[in-house]
C-alpha angles and dihedrals in degrees: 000000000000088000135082132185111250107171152286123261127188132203148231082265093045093251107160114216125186121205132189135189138243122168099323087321118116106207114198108215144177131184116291086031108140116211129205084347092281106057112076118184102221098186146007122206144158087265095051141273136299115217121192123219100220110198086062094020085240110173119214119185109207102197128195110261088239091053086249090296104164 
């Protein structure tokens, strides 16, 4: 798995946004998102984020290192 959760930030309008990691690239991403064409993020939620490997339908759950605690 090239991603890593990095954190949620929410805005002055109480926009929520999720960010993971790869490399020193923050990547901004909401469920649906496909990354690199083969990586799709099936859901976002306060724990973390699952991410599916397409090509063998492979689920990876990336969770906040707080466990999403506010």
């Amino acid at each position: 798995m090239p991603f890593r959760y990095f954190g949620r930030v929410t805005g002055f309008d109480g926009v929520a946004v999720t960010y993971l990691m790869r490399d020193n690239d923050l990547i901004a991403v909401s469920a649906g998102d496909i990354l690199d064409g083969t990586y799709r993020i099936e859901s976002v939620e306060m724990r973390g984020v699952v991410i599916v490997y397409q090509p063998l339908s492979v689920r990876t759950e990336l969770l906040a290192p707080d466990g999403g605690a506010p």
